[in-house]
N, C-alpha and C positions, 0 to 999 in steps of 0.2 A: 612603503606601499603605494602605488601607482595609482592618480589622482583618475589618469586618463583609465586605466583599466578598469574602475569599479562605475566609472560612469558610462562605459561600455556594457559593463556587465548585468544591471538592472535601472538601468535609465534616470536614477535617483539622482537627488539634489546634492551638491555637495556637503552642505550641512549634515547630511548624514552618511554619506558615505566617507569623509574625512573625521568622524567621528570617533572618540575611543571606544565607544561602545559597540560600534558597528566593527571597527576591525580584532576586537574580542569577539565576537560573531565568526570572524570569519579565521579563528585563532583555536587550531585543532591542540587538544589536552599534550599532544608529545611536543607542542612548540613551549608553551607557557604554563607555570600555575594559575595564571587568568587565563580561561581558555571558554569555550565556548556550549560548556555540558549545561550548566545552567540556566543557558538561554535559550537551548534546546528546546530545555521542558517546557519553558512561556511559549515557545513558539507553537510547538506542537498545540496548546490548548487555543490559542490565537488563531490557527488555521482550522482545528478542529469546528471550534464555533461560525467562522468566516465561510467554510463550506457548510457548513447545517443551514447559514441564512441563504445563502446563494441560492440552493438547491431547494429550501422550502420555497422561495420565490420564485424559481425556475418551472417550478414542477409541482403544481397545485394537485395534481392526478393521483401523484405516484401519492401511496400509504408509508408507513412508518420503514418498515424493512426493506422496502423499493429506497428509500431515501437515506437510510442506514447503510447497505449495500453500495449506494452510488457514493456516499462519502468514505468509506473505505477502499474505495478503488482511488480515487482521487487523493486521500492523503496516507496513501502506505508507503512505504521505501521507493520503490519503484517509482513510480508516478513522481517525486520530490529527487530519486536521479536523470528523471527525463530533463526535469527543469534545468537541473546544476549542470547539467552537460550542452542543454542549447544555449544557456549562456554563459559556458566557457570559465564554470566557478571553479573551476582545476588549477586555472592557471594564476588564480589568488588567496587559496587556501594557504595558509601559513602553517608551515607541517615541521616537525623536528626533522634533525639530516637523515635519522634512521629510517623513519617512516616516509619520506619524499622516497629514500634510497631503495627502498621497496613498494613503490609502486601506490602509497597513499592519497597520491591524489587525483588514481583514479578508482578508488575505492568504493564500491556506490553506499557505504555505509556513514562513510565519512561526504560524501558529497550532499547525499540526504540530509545529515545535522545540519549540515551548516545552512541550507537550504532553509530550515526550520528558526536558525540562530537568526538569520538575517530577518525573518517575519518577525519576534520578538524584536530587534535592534529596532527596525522598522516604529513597531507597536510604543515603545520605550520612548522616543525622540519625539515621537509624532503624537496621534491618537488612536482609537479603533478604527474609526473610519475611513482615516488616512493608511493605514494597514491593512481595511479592508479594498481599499481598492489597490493597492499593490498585488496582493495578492490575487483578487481579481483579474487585473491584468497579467500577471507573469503565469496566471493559469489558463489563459483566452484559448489556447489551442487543446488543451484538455479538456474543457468544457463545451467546446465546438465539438467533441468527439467522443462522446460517452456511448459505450456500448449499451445495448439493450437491455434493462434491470433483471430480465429473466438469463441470461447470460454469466450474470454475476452470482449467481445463486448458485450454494455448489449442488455436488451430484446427487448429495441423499437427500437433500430438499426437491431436487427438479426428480429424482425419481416418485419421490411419494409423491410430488402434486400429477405428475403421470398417471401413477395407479389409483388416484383418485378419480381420475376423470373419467377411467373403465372401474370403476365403482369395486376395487381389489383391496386390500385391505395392505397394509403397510409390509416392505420385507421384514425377514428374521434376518438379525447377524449374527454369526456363532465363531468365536473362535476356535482353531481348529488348530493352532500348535503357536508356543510360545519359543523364541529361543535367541541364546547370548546371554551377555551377562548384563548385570540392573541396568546399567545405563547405559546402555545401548544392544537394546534386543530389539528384534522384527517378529511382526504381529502376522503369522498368515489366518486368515478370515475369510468365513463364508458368506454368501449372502445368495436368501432362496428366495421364493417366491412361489409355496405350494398350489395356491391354485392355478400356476401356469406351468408347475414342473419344471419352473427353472430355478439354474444356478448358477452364479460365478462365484470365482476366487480370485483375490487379490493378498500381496504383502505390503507392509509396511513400518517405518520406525517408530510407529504409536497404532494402538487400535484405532482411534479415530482415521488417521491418515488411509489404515488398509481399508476400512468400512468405506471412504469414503471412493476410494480406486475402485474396488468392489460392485459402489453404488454404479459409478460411471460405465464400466464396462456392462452392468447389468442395462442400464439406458440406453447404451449403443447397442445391445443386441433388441431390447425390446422394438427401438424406430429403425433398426433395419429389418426387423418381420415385418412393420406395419407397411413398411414403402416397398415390401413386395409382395404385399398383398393383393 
């Protein structure tokens, strides 16, 4: 494992990056029986709590759900393969021949653990604090760029606090046909709104899912009456 590559890859000290513990971290389960699920799990709770403090600090303002909301945008999958990709963790993920051979190492599911492994490896070697500022930093461009908390709120929330604000009472959602077999059927789903006489429909691969398309399309039509009013 290339001394120069991992000290390119998160700026870290050699003592940890030359570590066994750090390249179990970065040691996908098709390479090794020590491999990297494990540390996963630490890490995930190591980042969990490292963004709770960030953002309680950050954002005295925001309320519980504002700050719930912004921590889930920041440690989902997504957001942990933006990391692995701007620094190039592809190109030292330790993958078995089959899974490299198919395209494993650009996997954003597999780039995301390990992303996570390395935060525990980090936390492991070092301490919380020393992890929390790793973290920290390898998150400096996500946290310069956090969308607006009302943004992250999905549809059926931002609809009802809508129809609160014209003082309407929450929509109905009615399922309107189920179909497929158990596991894997689509949900098509209504969603009305009697005192405005409206309605859309949406599908979906769970009721939740169609309610929530439903929601959304019922919101785009509501703020395009209002903007041309």
């Amino acid at each position: 494992m290339s001394k120069t590559a991992f000290n390119q890859l998160f700026s870290l000290p050699d003592e940890i990056t030359q570590s066994d513990v750090f390249r179990e971290a970065m040691t996908h389960r098709s390479a090794a029986k020590k491999n990297n699920e494990r540390l996963e799990f630490l890490g995930d709770a190591v980042l969990g709590l490292t963004m709770s403090r960030l953002l309680f600090e950050r954002f005295p303002e925001c309320n519980e759900g504002d700050l719930s909301r912004l921590r889930a945008h920041l440690v989902c999958k997504r957001a942990l393969t933006e990391i692995a990709k701007d620094h190039d963790l592809s190109q030292v993920i330790l993958l078995g021949a089959g899974e490299r051979k198919t395209g494993g190492h650009k996997r954003d599911s597999i780039l995301a653990d390990a992303v996570e492994a390395a935060i525990a490896a980090v936390y492991l070697l070092k301490d919380f604090d020393y992890a929390f500022e790793f973290v920290s930093r390898i998150y400096t461009q996500q946290l310069e760029n956090l969308p607006a908390t009302q943004s992250l709120k999905d549809p059926k929330t931002r609809l009802q606090e809508y129809l609160q604000g014209l003082q309407i009472a929450v929509p109905d959602y009615e399922t309107l046909s189920e179909r497929g077999e158990a596991n894997d059927k689509t949900f098509h789903i209504e969603c009305t709104i009697p005192k405005l006489s409206l309605r859309t429909e949406s599908e979906g691969k769970s009721k939740k899912k169609a309610e929530q398309s439903a929601a959304a399309l019922m919101l785009e039509q509501l703020l395009s009456e209002a903007s041309n009013k």
